[in-house]
ZAVO-26665 format. One record per residue (C-alpha): y, x, z. Coordinates in steps of 0.02 Angstrom, whole numbers, plus 50000, padded with zeros to 5 digits. Last residue first. Layout:
N
((Y, X, Z))
...
This chain:
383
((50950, 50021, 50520))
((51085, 50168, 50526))
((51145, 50226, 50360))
((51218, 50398, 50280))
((51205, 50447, 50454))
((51300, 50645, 50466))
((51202, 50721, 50640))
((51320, 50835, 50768))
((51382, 50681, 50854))
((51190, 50621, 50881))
((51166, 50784, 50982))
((51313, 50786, 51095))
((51287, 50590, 51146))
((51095, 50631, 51196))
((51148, 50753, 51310))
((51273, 50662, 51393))
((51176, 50507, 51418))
((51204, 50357, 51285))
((51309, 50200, 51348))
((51467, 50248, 51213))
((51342, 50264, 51066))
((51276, 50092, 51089))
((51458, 50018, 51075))
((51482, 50138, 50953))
((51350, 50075, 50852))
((51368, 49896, 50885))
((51551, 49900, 50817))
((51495, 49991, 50662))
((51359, 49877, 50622))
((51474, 49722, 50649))
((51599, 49787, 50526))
((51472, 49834, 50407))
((51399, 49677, 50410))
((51568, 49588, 50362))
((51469, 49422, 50297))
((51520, 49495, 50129))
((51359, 49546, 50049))
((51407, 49727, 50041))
((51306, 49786, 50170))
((51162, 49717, 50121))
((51211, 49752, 49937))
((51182, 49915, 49973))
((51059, 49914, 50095))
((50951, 49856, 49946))
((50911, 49679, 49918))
((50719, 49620, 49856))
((50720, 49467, 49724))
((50723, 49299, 49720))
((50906, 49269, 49705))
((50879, 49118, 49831))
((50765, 49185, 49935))
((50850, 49360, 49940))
((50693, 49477, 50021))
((50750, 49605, 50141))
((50611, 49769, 50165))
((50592, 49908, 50249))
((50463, 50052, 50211))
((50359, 50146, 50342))
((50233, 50309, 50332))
((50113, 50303, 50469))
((50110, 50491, 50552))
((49953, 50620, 50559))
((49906, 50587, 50392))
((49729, 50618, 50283))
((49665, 50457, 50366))
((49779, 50357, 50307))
((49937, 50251, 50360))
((50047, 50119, 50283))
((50175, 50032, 50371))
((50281, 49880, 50290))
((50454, 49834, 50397))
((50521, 49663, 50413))
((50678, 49539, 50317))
((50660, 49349, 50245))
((50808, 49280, 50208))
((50916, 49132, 50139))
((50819, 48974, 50208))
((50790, 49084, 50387))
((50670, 49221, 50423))
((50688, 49403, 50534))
((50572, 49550, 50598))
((50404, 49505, 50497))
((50288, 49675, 50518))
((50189, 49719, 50388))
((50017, 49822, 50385))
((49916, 49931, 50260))
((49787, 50053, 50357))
((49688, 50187, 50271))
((49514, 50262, 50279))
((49426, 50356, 50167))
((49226, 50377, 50187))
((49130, 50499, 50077))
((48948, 50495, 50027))
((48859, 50629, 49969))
((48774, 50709, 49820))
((48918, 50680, 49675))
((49075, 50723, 49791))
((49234, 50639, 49735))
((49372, 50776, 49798))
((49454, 50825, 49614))
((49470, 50635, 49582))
((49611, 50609, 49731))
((49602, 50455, 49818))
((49736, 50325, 49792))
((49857, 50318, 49935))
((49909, 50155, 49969))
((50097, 50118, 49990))
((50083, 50027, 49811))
((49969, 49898, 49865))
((50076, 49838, 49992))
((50242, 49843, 49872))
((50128, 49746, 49737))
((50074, 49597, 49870))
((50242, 49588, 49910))
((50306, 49559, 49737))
((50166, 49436, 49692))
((50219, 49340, 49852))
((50405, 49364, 49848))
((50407, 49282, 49651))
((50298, 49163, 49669))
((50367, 49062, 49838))
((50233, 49001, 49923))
((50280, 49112, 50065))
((50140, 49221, 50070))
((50130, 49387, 50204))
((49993, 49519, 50173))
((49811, 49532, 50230))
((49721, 49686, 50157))
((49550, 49755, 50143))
((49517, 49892, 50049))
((49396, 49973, 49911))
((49295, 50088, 49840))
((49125, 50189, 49802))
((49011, 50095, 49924))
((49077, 49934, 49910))
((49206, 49831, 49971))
((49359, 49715, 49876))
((49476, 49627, 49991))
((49599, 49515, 49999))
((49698, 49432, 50161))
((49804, 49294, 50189))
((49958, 49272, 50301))
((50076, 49121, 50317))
((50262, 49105, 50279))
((50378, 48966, 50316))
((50522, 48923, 50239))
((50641, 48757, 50282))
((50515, 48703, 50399))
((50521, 48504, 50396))
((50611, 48420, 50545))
((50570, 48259, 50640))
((50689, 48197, 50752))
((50675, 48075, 50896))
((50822, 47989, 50990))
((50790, 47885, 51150))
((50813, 48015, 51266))
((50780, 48172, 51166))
((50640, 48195, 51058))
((50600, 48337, 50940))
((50459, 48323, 50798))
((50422, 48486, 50702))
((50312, 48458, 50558))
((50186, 48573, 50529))
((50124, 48491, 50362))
((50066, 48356, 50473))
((49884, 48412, 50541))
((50007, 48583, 50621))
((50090, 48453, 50712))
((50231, 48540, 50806))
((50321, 48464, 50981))
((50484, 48467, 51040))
((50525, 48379, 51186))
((50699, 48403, 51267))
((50788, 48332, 51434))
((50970, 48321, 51424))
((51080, 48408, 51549))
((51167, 48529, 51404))
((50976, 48550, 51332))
((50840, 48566, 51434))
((50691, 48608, 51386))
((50488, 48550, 51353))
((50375, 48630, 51228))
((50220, 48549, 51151))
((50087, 48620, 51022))
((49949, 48485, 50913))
((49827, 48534, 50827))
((49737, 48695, 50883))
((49728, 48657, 51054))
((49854, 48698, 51222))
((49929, 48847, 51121))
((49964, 48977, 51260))
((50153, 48978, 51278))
((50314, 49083, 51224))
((50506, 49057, 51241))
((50663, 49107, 51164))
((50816, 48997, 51191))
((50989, 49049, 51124))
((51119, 48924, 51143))
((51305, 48925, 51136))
((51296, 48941, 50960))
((51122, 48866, 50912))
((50982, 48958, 50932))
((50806, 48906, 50975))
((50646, 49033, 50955))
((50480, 48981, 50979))
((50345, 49078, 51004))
((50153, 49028, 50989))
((50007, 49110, 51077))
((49813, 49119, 51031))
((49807, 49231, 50883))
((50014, 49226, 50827))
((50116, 49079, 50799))
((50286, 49101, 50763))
((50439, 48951, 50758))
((50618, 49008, 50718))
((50734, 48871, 50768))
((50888, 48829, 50719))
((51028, 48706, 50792))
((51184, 48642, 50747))
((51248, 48545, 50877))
((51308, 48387, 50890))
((51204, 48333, 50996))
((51059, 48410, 50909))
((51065, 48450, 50717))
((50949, 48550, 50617))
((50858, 48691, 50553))
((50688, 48759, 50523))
((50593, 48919, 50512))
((50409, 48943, 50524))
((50298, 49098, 50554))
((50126, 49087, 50524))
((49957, 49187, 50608))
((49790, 49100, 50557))
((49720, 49246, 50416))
((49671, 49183, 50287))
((49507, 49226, 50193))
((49465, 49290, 50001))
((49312, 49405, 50005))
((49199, 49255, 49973))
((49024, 49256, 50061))
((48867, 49342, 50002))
((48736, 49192, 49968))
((48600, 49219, 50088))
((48437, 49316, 50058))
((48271, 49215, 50100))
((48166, 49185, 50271))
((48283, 49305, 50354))
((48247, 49453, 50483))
((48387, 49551, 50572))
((48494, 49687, 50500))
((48628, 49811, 50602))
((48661, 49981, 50532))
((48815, 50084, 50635))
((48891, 50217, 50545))
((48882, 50423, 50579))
((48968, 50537, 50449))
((48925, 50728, 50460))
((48747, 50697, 50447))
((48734, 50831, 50298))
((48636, 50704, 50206))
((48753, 50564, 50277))
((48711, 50458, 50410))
((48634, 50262, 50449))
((48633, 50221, 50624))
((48510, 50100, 50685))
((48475, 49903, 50724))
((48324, 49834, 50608))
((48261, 49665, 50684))
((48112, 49545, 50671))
((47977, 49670, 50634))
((48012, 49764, 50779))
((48130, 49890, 50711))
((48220, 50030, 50792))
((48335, 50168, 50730))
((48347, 50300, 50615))
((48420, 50283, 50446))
((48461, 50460, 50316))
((48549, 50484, 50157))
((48563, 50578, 49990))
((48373, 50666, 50004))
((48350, 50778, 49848))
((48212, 50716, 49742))
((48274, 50724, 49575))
((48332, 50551, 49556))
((48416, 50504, 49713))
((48326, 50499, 49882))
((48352, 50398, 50035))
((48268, 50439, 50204))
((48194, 50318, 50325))
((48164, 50356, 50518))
((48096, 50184, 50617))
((48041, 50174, 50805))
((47937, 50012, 50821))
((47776, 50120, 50877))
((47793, 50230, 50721))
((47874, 50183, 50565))
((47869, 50308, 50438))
((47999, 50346, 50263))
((48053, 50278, 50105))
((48214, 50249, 50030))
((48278, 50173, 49865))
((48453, 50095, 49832))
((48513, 49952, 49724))
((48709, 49922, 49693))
((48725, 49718, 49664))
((48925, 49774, 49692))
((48976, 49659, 49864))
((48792, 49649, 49933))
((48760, 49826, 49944))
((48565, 49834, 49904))
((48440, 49891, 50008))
((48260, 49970, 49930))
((48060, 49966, 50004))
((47950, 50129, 50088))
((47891, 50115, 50261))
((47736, 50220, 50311))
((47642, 50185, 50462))
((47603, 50032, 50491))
((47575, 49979, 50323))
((47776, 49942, 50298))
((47875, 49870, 50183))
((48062, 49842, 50190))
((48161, 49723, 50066))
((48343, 49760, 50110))
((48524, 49648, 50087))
((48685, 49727, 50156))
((48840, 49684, 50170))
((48974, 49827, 50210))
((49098, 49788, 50352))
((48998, 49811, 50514))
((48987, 49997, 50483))
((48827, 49929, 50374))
((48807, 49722, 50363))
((48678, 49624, 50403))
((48515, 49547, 50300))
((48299, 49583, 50288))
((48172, 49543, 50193))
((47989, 49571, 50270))
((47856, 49663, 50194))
((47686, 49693, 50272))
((47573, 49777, 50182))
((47373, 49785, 50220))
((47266, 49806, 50069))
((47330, 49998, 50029))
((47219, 50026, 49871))
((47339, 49940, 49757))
((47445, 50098, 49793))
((47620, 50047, 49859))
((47773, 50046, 49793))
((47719, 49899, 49688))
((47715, 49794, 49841))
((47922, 49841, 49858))
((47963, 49767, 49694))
((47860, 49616, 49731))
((47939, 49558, 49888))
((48112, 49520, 49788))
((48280, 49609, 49762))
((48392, 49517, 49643))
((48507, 49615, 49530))
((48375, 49726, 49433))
((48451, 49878, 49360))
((48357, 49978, 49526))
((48175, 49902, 49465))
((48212, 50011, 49282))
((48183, 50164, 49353))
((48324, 50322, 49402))
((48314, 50385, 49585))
((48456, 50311, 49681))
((48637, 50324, 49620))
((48748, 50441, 49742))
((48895, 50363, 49806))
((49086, 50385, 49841))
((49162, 50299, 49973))
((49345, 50226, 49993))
((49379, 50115, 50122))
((49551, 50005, 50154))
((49588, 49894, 50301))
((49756, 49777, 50309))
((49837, 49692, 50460))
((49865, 49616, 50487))
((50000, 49592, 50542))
((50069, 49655, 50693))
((50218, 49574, 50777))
């Protein structure tokens, strides 16, 4: 399973020209009516919101006499101001943004019909292309938190059920949910559509006995099994849910959603370990009279939960790499702290043992071929 997923952007920017209207915070009508001569009578200036690339915010004040467009956009995340002036002709729109000395640092082309602004917005060498997309507002909105949560969980619990000890790993994911139920002369794994968003139903059978179990997600996702006449409720034992960060503007950022357990210690060290897989960019290529777009992708992967465990894979991968780069993880509940394959395999539940006997059981079903080339390789470990 796919998490998140996490989206990171690095730009670097060129400052507009120099005057005291760009150190303002709040763009208003007036700052764009003084770009224009007191003789003009006729200006129409509209304020307009959306988002650059579909990611960036973005707030503008355009005017326009019909013919020539001049006003500023800021980048709703950093108050950043930016100038730009250019024509409008016949609803088709070309602006170009300058920084202090005159050099052009950007270009927009596109469409506007007073109501909406849809475009591309490019580089000054117009070697990076991005999608512009504002429509007409009576006044700027209130930019909207960067924190969000993302609605995928994963929920373990444990039991008894005629006389059986039984766990079941619970994992809901967009618009599905998968259960599975082991126990040791059961292993049930099934997945189903959620019916709605509260309430999710699954119906087995269990040596000849007819099972319910339902989860609440209103009830602190309570898992309620009924059998015959008997009904038990269980309480996940851990569970871990998936929120997301970000910080976006023009010179850096990222977006990342990473797995939370309510449990300090794993989430602040999780958090770290995803951060840490990021490349940071490199100083020496920051460009002072273009823009530059770096792109990276920070996801995990949860393989296996119970009280004791939590184990998955974290993937990073950038735009400077061909191949994602991947680091596995095992988190000790209970010692709250990561374990290396070490200690996995020196935990004493014999997992060496069982690894070994896998392995050549998996060995001994390989083709020819394959066989002569993995007996020629010296595994330190195989995970």
């Amino acid at each position: 399973m796919k998490h998140f997923v996490a989206h990171i952007f690095f730009w670097v920017v060129l400052v507009f020209p120099s005057t005291s209207l760009l150190c303002q915070k709040v763009l208003d009508k007036s700052m764009v009516r003084q770009l224009f001569p007191n003789t003009t009578k006729n200006v129409w200036i509209h304020l307009l919101e959306g988002s650059l690339d579909g990611t960036f915010g973005l707030q503008m004040v355009l005017g326009t006499d019909g013919h020539t467009c001049k006003g500023y956009y800021k980048a709703t995340s950093t108050d950043e101001i930016y100038y730009f002036e250019g024509t409008d002709d016949e609803s088709k729109i070309t602006l170009t943004e300058f920084k202090d000395d005159g050099i052009p640092i950007g270009f927009i082309v596109g469409s506007y019909d007073g109501q909406r602004l849809s475009g591309l917005w490019r580089d000054k060498l117009k070697s990076n292309t991005m999608n512009l997309d504002l429509h007409y507002v009576d006044k700027f909105s209130v930019p909207m938190t960067n924190n969000c949560t993302d609605p995928d969980k994963i929920m373990y619990y444990s039991g008894k059920l005629h006389g059986q000890n039984i766990t079941v790993q619970l994992y809901q994911h967009d618009k599905l949910s998968e259960f599975v139920m082991k126990s040791k002369n059961l292993n049930i794994k099934e997945a189903t559509p959620f019916q709605n968003s509260l309430r999710l139903n699954y119906t087995f059978n269990l040596n000849g006995q007819d099972i319910v179990m339902s989860l609440d997600t209103t009830e602190n996702d309570k898992l309620q099994i009924t059998s015959a006449n008997d009904i038990f409720t269980w309480s996940p034992e851990t569970s871990i849910k998936f929120q997301c960060t970000e910080k976006l503007d023009f010179s850096t950022g990222y977006k990342m959603a990473f797995p939370t357990m309510g449990e300090k210690n794993f989430d602040a060290w999780i958090l770290s370990k995803m951060k840490s897989m990021v490349k940071s960019i490199d100083p020496n290529q920051k460009s002072k009279d273009k823009r530059w777009k770096y792109l990276s992708d920070v996801w995990s992967e949860i393989h296996y939960i119970d009280k004791n465990l939590v184990s998955g894979c974290i993937y990073a991968h950038d735009s400077r790499s061909i191949d994602p780069s991947k680091e596995q993880f095992t988190y000790d509940v209970n010692s709250h702290k990561p374990l290396s394959i070490d200690a996995l395999l020196n935990n004493g539940i014999e997992l060496k043992k069982w690894l070994a006997t896998y392995i050549d059981k998996y060995f001994q079903n390989m083709k020819a071929e394959t066989k002569k080339q993995f007996s020629k390789s010296d595994f330190k470990y195989i995970y």
